[in-house]
MARKE-202876 format. One record per residue: x, y, z negated of N, C-alpha, C in turn. Coordinates in steps of 0.001 Angstrom, whole numbers, padded with zeros to 6 digits, always signed. Each point is the difference from the previous one (the first is absolute). Layout:
N
XYZXYZXYZ ...
//
This chain:
187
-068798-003137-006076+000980+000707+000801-000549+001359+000400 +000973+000744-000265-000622+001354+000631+000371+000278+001474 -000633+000424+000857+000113+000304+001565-000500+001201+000134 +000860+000486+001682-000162+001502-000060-001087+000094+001121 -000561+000651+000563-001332+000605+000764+000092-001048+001427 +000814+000444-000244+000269-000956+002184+000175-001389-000664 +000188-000572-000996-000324-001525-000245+002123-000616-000296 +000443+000743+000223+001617+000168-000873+000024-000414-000968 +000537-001102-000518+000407+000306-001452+000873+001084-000415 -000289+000092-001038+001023+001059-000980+001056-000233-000320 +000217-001337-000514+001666-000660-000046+000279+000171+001310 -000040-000184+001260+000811-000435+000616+000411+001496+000988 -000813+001050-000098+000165+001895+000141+001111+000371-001081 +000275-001141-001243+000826+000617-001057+001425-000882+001288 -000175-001064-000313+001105-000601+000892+000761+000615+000815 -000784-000189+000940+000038+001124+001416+000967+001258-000405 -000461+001108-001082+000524+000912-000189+001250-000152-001146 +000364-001055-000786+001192-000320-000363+000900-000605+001242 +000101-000366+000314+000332-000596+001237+000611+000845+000987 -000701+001646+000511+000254+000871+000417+001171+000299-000833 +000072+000703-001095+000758+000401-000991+000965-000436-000702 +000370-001331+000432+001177-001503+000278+000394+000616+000632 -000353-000057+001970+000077-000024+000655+001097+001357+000406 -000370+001659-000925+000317+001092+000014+001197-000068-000578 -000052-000742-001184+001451+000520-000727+000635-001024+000344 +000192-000823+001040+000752-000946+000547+000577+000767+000817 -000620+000749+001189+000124+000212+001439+001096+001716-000811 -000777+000645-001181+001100+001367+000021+000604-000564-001351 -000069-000993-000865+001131-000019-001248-000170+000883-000765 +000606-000371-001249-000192+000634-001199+001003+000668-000787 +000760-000738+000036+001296+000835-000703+000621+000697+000965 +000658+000859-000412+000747+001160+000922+001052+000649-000441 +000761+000911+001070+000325+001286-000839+000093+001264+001118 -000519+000752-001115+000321+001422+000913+001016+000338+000719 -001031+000611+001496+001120+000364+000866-000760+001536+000291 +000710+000813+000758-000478+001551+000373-000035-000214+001437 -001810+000193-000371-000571+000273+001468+000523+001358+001218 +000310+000551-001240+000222+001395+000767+001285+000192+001109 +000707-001176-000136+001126-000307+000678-000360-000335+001520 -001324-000424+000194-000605-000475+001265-000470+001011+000276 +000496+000963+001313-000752+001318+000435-001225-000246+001416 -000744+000596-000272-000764+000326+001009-000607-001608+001064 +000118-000942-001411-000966-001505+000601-001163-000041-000981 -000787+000973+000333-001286-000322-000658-000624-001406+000178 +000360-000689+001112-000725-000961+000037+000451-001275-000316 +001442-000382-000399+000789-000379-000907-001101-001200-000670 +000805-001358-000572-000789-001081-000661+001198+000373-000802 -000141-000540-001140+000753-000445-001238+001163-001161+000315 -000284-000742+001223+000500-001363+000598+001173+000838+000355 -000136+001391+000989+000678+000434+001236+000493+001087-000703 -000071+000555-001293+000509+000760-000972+001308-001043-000513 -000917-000905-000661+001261-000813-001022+001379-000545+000706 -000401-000533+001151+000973-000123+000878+001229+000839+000567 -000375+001279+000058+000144+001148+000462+001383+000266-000928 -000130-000393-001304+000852+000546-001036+001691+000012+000135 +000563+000289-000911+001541-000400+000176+000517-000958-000267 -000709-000938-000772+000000-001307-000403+000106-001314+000919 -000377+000387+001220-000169-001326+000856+001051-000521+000803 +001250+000388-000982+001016-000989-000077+000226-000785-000963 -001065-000183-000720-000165-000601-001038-000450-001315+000700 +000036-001685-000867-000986-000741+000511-000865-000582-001826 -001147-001042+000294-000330-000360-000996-001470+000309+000177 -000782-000274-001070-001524+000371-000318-000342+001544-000124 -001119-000130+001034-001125+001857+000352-001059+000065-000609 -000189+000754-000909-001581-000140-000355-000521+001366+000153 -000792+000623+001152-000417+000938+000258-001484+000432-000594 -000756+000974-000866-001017+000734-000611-000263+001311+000311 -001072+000230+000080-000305+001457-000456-000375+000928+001881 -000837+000840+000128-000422+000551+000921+001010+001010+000773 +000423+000283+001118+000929+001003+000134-000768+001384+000131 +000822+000912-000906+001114+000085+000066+000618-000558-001432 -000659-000619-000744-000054-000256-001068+000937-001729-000452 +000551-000190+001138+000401-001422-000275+001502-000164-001076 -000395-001431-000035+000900-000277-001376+000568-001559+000744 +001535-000132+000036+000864-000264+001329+000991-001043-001599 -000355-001297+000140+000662-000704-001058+000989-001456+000273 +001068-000262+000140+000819-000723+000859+000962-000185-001128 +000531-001332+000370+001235-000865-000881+000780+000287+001536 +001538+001028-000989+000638+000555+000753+001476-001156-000162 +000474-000946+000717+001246-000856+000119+000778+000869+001048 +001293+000402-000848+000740+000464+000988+000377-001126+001599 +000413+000370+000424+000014-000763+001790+001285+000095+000082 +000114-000624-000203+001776-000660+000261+000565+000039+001810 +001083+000893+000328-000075-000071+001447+001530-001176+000018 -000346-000594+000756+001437-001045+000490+001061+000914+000615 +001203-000339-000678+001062+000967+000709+000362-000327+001717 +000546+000672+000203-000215+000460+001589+001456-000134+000621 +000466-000915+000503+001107-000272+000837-000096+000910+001346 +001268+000567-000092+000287+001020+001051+000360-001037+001319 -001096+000018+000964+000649-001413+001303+001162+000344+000366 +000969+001829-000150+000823+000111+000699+001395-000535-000374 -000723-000351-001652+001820-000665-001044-000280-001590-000080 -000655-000280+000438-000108-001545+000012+000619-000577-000179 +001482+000308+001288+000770-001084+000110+001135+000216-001141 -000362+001230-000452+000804+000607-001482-000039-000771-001222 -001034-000775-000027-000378-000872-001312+000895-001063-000075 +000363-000377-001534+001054-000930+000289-000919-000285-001521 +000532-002055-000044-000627-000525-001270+000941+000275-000742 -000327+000229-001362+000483+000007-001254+001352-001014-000369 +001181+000264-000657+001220-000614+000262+000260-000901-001041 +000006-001260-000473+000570-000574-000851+000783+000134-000862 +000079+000291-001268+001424+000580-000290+000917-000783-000071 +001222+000645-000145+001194-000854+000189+000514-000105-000842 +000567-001542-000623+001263+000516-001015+001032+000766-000602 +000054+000122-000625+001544+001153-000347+000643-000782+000391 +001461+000711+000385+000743-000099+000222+001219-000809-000965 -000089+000706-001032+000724-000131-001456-000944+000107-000930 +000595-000887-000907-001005-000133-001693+000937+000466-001094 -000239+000259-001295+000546+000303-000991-000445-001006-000568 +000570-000686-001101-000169-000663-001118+000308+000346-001411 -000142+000137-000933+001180-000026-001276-000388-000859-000835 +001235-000390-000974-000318-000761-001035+000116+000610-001212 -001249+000107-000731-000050+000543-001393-000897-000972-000624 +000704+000444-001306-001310-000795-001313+000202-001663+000859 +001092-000343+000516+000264-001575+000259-001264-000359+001068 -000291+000926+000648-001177-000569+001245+000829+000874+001482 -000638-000604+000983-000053+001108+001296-000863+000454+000326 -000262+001334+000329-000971+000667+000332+000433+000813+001429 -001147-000092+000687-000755-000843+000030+000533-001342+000158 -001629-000821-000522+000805-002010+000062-000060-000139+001774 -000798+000585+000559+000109-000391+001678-000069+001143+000396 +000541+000163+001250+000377+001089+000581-000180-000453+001735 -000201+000319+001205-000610-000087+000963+000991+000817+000869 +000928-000617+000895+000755+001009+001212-000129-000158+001132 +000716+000785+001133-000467-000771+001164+001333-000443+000631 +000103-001150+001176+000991-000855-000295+001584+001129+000356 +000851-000398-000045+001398+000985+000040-000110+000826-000988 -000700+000466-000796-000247+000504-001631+000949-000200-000692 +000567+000874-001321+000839-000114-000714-001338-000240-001746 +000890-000389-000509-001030+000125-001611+001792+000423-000958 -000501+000993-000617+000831+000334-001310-000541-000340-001000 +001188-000767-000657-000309-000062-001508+000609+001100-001130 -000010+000183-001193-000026+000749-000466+000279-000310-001424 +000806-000303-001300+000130-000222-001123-000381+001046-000583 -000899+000155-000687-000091+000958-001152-000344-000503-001363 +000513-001206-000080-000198-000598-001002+001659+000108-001070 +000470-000255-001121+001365+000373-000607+000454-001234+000244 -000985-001306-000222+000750-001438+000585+000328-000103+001897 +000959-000744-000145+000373-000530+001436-000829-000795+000653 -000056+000405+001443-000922-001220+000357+000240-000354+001219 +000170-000994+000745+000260-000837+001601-000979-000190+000329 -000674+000029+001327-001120+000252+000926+000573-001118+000732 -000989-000914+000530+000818-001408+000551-001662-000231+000080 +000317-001049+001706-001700-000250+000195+000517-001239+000243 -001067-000542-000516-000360-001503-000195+000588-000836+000976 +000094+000679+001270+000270-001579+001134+001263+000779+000335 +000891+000528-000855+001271+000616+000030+000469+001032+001016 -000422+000441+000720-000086+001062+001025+001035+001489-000100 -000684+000140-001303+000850+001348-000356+000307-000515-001252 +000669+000819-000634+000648+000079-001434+000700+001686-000648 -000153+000392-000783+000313+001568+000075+001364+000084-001210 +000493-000881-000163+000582+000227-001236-000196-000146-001026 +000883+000668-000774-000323+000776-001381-000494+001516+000173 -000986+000123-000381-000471+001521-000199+000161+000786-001279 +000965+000643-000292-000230+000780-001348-000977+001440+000108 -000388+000636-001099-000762+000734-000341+000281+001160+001048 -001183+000362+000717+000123+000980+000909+000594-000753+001122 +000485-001108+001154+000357+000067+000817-001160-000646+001008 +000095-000435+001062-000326-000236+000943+000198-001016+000952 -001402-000642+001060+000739-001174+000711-001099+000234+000844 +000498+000047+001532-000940+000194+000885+000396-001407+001105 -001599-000617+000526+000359-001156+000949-001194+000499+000882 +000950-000376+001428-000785-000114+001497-000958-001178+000017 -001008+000237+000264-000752-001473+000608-000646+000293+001443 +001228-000952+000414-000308-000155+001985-001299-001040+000088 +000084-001042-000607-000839-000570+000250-001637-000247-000831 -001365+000458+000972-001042-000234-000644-000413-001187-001249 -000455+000223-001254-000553-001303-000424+000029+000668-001559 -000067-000768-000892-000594+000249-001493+001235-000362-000896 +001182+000746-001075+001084-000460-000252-000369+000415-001772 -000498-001068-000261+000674-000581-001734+001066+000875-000512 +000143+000596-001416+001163-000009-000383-000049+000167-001535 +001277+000252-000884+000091-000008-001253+001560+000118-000553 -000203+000475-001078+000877+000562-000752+001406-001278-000498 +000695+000008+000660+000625-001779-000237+000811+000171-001856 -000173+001188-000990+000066-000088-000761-001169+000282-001065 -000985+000077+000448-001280+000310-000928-000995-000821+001353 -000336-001055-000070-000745-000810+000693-001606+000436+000239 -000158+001298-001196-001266-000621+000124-000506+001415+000769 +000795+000773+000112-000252+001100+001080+000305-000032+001575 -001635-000283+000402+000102-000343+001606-000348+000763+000725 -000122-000214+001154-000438+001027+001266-000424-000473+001453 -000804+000681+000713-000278-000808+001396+000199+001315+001272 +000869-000169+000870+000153+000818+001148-000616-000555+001097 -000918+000785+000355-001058-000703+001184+000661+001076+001313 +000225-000181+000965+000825-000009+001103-001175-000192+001397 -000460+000974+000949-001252-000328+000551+001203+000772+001557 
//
């Protein structure tokens, strides 16, 4: 083993002084980026700590890694913008109202083409009217299932409009082409 005069080892003076030098680029960091000292007037006595801080940045949040001697420092930060929470005015408070449900229409359109209804369901709100609509060249009767309404005969281009007073879900179909149906939902 080699030892130094005062009876030291030599490894452990190497230690010692790695250790320091851990110790250095821990406490000022290594990566960086340039900032201008020259922006800091007349603080000669200024740390790199009380520089970096100093900057325009410290509305920034995230990781600091501060280096380098002042005036010479190098000022390096993960910049996350800062999200501010919006700001209720206390004086409209009682101004706030929750968000409104929407409401049914009033009236629906239907038509019958290409031997279907379109739309097949349609959604009103109750006292609502629904029009039907032929645009098909065949005839067709609109008649709901638990017999309620009935529209006729419809020829090409005419029309059949029904009230629904009362809420609930109403079946219907074509009482000469069976296989074109429909559902009026009533809320």
């Amino acid at each position: 083993m080699i030892t130094s005069q005062g009876g030291i080892k030599m490894e452990k003076q190497l230690v010692i002084i790695f250790g320091i030098l851990v110790f250095g680029l821990f406490l000022f960091g290594c990566t960086s980026q340039p900032t201008k000292p020259s922006e800091v007037v007349n603080q000669t006595t200024t740390t790199c700590e009380e520089y970096c801080i100093t900057q325009p940045h410290t509305q920034c949040v995230g990781a600091w890694s501060i280096s380098g001697t002042y005036p010479n420092c190098n000022c390096s930060f993960v910049c996350e913008q800062v999200k501010e929470e919006p700001k209720i005015n206390e004086s409209n408070v009682s101004n706030l109202t929750t968000p409104e449900v929407p409401v049914a229409a009033m009236s629906g359109e239907v038509e019958a083409r290409g031997f279907i209804f379109t739309p097949g369901t349609i959604e009103i709100a109750k006292s609502g009217t629904v029009t039907w609509t032929n645009k098909d060249s065949a005839q067709h009767i609109i008649v709901a299932d638990d017999g309620k309404f009935e529209s006729g005969t419809l020829m090409a281009g005419q029309t059949y409009t029904h009230t629904f007073n009362e809420s609930g879900n109403y079946s219907y179909h074509c009482k000469i082409h069976t296989t074109m149906t429909g559902t009026i939902i009533v809320k």
